[in-house]
N, C-alpha and C positions, 0 to 999 in steps of 0.2 A: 521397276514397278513396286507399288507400296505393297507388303502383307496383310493380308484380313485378320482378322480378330482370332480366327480360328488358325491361325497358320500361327501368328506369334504366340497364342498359345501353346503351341506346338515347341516351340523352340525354350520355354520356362525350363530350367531344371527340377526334377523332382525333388531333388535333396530343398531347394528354395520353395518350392511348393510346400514341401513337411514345415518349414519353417512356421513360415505363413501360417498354414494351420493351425501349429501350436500357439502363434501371438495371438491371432483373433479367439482362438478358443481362448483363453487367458483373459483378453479385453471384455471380450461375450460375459463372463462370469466377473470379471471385477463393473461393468455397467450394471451387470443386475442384482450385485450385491449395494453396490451405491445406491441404486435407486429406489429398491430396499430400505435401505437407512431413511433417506429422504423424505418415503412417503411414510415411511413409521412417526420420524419428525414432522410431520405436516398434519398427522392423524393425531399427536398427540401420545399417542397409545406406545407399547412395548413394539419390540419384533413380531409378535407373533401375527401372521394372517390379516395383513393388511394388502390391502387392494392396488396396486401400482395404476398411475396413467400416465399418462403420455406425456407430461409436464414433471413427472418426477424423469421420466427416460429419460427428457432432451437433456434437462439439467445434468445429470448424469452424465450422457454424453458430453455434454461439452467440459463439466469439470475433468475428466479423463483422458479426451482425447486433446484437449486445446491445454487444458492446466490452471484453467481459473474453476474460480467457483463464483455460480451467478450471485448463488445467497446469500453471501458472504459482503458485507461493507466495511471497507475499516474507518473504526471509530474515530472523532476529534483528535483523542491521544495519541491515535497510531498513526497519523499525519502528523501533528503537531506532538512533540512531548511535552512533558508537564513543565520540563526546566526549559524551552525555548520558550512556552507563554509566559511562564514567571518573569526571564528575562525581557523581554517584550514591556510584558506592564510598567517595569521597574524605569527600561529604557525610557518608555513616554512618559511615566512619573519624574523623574528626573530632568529632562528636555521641557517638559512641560516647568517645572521650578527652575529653571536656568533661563525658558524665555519669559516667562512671566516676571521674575526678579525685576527684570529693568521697571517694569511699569512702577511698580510703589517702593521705588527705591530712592525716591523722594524724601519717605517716612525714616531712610537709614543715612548717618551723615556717611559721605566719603564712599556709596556706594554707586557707583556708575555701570556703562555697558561694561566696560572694561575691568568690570574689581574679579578681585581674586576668586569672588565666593559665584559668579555668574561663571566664571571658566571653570570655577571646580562643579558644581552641576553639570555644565556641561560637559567635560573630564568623564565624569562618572556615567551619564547616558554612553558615551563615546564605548566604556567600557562593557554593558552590557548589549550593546550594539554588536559588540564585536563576538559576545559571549552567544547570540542568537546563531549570528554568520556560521559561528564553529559550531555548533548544537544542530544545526537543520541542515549542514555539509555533510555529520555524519552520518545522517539520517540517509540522507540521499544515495551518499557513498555506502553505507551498508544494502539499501536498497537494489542497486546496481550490481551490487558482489552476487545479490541473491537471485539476480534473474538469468546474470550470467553463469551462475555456479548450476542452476535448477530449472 
C-alpha cells in the first residue's frame, strides 16, 4: 500500500530537512531583495521605501527560480552583430552588381554573362556570404556554451 503525506513525511531526513530550510531561506531573501530592485525600477525612484506588488514578486520569481528575466529583450545587436549586418548589406550590394551587370552590359564592349568582372562580383558576395555563415555560427555557438555552462 501507498504512504500518506504524513507518513512519507515521516521518513524525510532531518539533516535534508535543515537543508531545505537553509535554501528556501536564502531563495525567501534573494526574491525579496530582487523584487525590491524591480519595483524601485518601475517606481523610478532610489531603494528607499518603495511599495512592492505582485507583478514585481512574480517577476522575481520567475527571473530566480527559472533563470530568465521577463524584462529584459535582447536588443537587434545582440541577435544580430554589427559585423554580420555589415556583411549582409555588403553581400546583397555586391550580388545585387554582379546580377544587374548583365543587363547594361550592352553599354561595355566584350562584357557578357560570363566576363570576368560579373564573376568577380559575384566572387566577392560569395565571400562575405561566407563572412555572415562564420559571424552568426559564433554567435550561436557562444550562445549554447552559455546555457549549457549557466
Amino acid at each position: 500500500m501507498k504512504a500518506s503525506g504524513a507518513e512519507a513525511g515521516a521518513a524525510w531526513p532531518s539533516s535534508l530537512e535543515a537543508a531545505l530550510d537553509d535554501r528556501l531561506a536564502m531563495l525567501r531573501r534573494q526574491i525579496r531583495e530582487r523584487a525590491q530592485e524591480i519595483s524601485s525600477a518601475q517606481s523610478g525612484g532610489g531603494p528607499a521605501a518603495v511599495e512592492m506588488d505582485v507583478g514585481a514578486l512574480g517577476q522575481a520569481v520567475d527571473e530566480l527560480l527559472q533563470g530568465r528575466s521577463v524584462a529584459e529583450r535582447p536588443g537587434f545587436f545582440d541577435l544580430f552583430p554589427p559585423f554580420t549586418c555589415v556583411c549582409a548589406l555588403l553581400c546583397l550590394a555586391f550580388a545585387g552588381f554582379g546580377l544587374l551587370f548583365p543587363l547594361f552590359a550592352d553599354s561595355v564592349a566584350g562584357a557578357g554573362k560570363g566576363s570576368a568582372l560579373v564573376a568577380g562580383f559575384l566572387d566577392i558576395a560569395k565571400i562575405f556570404a561566407g563572412a555572415i555563415v562564420g559571424s552568426t555560427s559564433s554567435v550561436v555557438l557562444s550562445a549554447s556554451r552559455a546555457r549549457r555552462s549557466g
